[in-house]
C-alpha positions in Angstrom: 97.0 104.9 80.1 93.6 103.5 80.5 91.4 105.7 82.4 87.8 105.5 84.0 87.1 108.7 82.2 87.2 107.0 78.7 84.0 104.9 77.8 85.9 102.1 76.6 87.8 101.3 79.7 85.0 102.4 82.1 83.2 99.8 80.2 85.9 97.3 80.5 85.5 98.1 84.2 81.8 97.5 84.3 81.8 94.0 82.6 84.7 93.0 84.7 83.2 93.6 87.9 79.6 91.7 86.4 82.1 88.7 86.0 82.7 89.1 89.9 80.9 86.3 92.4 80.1 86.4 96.1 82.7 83.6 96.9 85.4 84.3 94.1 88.8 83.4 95.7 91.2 85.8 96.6 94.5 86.1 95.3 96.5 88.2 98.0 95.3 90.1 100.8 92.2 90.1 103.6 89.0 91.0 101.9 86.6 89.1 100.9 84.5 90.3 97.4 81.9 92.3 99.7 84.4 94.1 101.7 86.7 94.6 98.5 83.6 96.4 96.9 83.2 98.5 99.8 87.0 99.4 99.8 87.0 100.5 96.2 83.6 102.9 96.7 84.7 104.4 99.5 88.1 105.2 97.4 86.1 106.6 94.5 84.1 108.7 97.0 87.1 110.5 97.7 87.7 111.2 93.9 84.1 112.0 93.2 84.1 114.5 95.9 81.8 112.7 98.2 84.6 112.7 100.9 87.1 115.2 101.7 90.4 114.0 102.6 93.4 115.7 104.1 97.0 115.4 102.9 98.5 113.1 105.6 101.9 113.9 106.7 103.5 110.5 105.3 102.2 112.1 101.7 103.3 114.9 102.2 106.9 113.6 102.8 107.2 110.4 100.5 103.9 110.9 97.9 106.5 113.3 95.2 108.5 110.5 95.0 106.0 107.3 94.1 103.4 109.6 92.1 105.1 108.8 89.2 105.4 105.0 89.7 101.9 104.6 91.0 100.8 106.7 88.3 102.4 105.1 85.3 101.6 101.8 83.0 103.0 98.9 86.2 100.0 97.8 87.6 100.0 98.4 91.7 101.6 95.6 93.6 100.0 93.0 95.2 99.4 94.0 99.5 100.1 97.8 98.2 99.4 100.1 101.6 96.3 101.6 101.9 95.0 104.7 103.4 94.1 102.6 107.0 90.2 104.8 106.5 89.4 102.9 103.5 90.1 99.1 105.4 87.4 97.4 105.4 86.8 94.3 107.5 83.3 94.0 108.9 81.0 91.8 106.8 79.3 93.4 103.9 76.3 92.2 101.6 78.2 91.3 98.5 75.0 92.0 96.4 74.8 95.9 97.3 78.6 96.5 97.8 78.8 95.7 94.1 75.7 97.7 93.1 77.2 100.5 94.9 80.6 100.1 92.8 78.6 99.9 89.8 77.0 103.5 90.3 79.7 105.0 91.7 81.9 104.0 88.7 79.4 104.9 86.3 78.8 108.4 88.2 82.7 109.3 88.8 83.3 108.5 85.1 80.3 110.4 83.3 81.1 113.4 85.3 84.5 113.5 83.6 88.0 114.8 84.7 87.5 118.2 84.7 84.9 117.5 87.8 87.6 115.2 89.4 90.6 118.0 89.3 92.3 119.6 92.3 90.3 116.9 94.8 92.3 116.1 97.8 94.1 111.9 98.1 95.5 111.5 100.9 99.0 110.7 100.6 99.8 112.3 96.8 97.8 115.7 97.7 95.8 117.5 95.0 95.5 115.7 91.4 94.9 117.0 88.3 91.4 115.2 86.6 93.1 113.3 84.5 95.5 112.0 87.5 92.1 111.0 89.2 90.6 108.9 86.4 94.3 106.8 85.8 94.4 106.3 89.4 91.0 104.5 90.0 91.0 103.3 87.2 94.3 101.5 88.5 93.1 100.4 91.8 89.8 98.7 89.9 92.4 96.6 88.0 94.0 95.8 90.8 91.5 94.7 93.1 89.4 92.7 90.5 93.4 91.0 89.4 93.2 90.0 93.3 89.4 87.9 92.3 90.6 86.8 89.2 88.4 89.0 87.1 
């Protein structure tokens, strides 16, 4: 499983998102590029502890039974639910949406799974570090798939 904790595939991260333009074309889904950055920071935040999160009650009912799924090599669907906190829909500067995503990559990665474990998602509850890096990892993919990057 690629993770942002390996070098490699943080870095295949990293080039992807310096392949992404202001007015690349969506795929699927609402965002624009800009807001898209935003979305995915404010994800990582959550896993780099710079937000705490509570386990919402839907999680706590259906998250045991899609862990596995979301966790495992399929990539995530396209117009997956998300956690309504991390919509994004105002206008955003593309330019320092993407720095942001840049350094929050970059930090979240370098400071390794063992930083990442036992922090609070929303819907699947505490994760183990590894769980963490797989997961963002996976919603990078999927969000640059939607730009075409």
């Amino acid at each position: 499983m690629s993770t942002l904790f390996a070098q490699s595939d943080r870095q295949g991260i990293l080039d992807r998102l310096g392949k992404l333009e202001p007015g690349a074309a969506r795929q699927w889904g609402k965002m624009d590029a800009a807001q898209m950055c935003a979305h995915c920071v404010a994800a990582l935040e959550v896993g780099a502890g710079d937000v705490v999160k509570e386990h919402g009650f839907l999680g706590k009912v259906l998250g045991r039974f899609v862990k596995g799924s979301l966790l495992g090599e399929k990539p995530f669907s396209k117009n997956s639910p998300t956690d309504p906190s991390f919509i994004v829909s105002d206008p955003r500067d593309f330019e320092k949406e993407k720095a942001r995503l840049v350094e929050i990559v970059k930090r979240f990665g370098d400071a390794g799974a063992a930083a990442a474990d036992g922090r609070m998602h929303s819907f699947f509850g505490r994760l183990k570090g590894d769980e963490w890096g797989v997961l963002m990892h996976k919603h990078l993919d999927h969000h640059l798939r939607q730009f075409g990057v």
